[in-house]
C-alpha positions in Angstrom: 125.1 66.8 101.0 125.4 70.2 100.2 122.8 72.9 102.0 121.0 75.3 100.2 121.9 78.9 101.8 118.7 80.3 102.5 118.5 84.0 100.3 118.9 86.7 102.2 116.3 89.8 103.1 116.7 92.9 101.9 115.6 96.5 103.8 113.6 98.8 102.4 113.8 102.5 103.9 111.1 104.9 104.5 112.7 108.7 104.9 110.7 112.0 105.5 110.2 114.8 107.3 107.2 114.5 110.3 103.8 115.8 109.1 104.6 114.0 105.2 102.3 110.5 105.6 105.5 108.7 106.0 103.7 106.3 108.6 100.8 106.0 107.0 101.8 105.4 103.4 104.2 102.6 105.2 101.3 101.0 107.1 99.0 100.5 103.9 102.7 99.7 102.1 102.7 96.4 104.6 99.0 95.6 104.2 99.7 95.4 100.4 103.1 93.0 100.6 102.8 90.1 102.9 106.4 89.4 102.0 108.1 92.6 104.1 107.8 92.9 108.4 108.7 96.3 109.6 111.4 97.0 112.1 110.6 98.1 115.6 112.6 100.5 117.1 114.3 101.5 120.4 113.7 104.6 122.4 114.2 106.4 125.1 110.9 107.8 124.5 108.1 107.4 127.1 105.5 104.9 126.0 102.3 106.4 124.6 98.5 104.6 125.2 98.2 102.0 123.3 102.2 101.5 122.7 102.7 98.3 123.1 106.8 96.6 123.8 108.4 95.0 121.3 105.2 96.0 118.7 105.7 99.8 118.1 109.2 100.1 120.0 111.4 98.5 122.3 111.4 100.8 125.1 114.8 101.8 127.0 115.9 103.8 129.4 118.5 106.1 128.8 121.6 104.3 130.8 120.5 100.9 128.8 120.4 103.1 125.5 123.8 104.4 126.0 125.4 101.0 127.0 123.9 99.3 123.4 125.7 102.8 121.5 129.1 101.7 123.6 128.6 98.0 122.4 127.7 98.4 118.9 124.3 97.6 119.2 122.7 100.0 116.8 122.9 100.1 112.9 121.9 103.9 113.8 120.9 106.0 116.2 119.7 109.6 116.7 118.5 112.0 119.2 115.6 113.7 118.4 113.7 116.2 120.0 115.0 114.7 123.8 114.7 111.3 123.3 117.2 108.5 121.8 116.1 106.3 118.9 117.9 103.6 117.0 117.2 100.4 114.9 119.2 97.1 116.9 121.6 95.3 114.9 120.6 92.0 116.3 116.9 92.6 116.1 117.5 93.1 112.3 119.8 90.3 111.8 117.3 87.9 112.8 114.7 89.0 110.2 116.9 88.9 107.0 119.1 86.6 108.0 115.6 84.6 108.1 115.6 85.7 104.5 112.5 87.9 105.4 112.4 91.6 104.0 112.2 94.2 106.6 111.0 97.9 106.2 112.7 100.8 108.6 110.9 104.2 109.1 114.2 106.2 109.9 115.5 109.8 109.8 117.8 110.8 106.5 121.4 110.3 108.8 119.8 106.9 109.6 118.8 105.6 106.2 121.9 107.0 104.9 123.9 105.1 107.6 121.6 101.6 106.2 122.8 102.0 102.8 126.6 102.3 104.2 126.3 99.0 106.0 124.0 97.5 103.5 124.8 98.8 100.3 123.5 96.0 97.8 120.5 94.9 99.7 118.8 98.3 101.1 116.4 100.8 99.1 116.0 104.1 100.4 112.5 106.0 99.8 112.4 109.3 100.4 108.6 110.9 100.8 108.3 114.3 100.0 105.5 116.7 100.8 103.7 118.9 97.8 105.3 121.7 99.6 106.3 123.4 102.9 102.6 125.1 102.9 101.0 121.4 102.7 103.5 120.1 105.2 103.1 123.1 107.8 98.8 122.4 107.7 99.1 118.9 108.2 101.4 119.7 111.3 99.0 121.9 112.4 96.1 119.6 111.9 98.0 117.3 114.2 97.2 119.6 117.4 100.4 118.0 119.0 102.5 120.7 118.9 102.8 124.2 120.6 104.3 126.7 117.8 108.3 126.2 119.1 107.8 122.6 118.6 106.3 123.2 114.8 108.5 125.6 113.9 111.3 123.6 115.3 109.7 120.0 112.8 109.4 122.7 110.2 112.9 123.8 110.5 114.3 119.8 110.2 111.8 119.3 107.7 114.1 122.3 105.7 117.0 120.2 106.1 115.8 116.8 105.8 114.9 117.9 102.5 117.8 118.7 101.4 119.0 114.7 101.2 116.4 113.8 99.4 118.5 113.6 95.9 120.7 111.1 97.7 118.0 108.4 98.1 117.4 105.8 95.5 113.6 107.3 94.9 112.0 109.8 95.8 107.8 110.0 96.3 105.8 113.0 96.6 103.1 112.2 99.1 100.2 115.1 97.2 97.4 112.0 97.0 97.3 109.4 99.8 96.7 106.4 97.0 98.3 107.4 94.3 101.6 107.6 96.8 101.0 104.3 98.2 100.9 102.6 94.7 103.9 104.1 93.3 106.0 103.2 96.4 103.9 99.6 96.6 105.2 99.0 92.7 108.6 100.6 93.8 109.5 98.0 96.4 108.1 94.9 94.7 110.5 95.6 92.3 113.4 96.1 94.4 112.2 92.7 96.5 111.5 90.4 93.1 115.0 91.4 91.9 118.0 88.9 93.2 
């Protein structure tokens, strides 16, 4: 008897500079498509209230993040603005190797590195803001940042924009829904294709 090999997931990745509705537009993506589960992280990062392990990121500390870069453990990694960040290999093996779909929210270097590794079964989504205006009034709105810290997001927002063309889409994120429907229709095409 021969078995069936179980189909495997894809990865669908969400790019964009802080302030664009990345996160959000990924959250309401997830509540729409029962079908996708969306990768959890490590960091180096303290954990903020509410943060819980293993549900918003796996939580390391800085010696444990280095031995995982030394053993392979990481499809990527980055460090950004102090702390370390990465996506685990065998965290992400599980899920499509399940045949379930996962979505990553990762910087450009990082979703760039995904396509690399995964060439065939990874969609890259890049979500753009109207503008740099639009972008630098939603940072502000945030309150979270002291003007070196937005004027240092606002610089990477520069030159994470500048990788944009080598995504497989592109979004601009100017109306909440209307942004959330185009990438919705964008990945259920991507996951009904085999």
């Amino acid at each position: 008897m021969v078995e069936e090999r179980q189909q495997q997931g894809k990865l669908v990745v969400f790019s964009a500079p802080s302030g664009t509705g990345k996160s959000t537009i990924a959250k309401m993506v997830l509540e729409r498509l029962q079908n996708i589960k969306f990768s959890v992280s490590a960091t180096t990062r303290m954990k903020r209230a509410g943060e819980r392990e293993g549900v918003h990121y796996y939580f390391l500390d800085r010696e444990d993040f280095e031995a995982k870069i030394l053993s392979g453990g990481f499809i990527e990694h980055e460090f950004f603005f102090g702390n370390c960040y990465g996506t685990l290999l065998d965290k992400t093996h599980q899920v499509i190797d399940s045949g379930a779909h996962i979505l990553l929210d990762l910087d450009v270097k990082g979703a760039l590195n995904v396509k690399k590794l995964f060439p065939d079964t990874s969609l890259l989504l890049f979500i753009k803001p109207p503008s740099m205006e639009v972008l630098k009034e939603r940072l502000k709105g945030r309150e979270s940042e002291d003007e070196d810290g937005l004027n240092a997001r606002l610089e990477r927002a520069r030159l994470e924009l500048g990788y944009a063309d080598q995504f497989d889409e592109v979004v601009v994120n100017d109306n909440l829904d209307q942004a959330v429907t185009t990438v919705t229709a964008i990945i259920s095409k991507f996951l009904s294709n085999t």
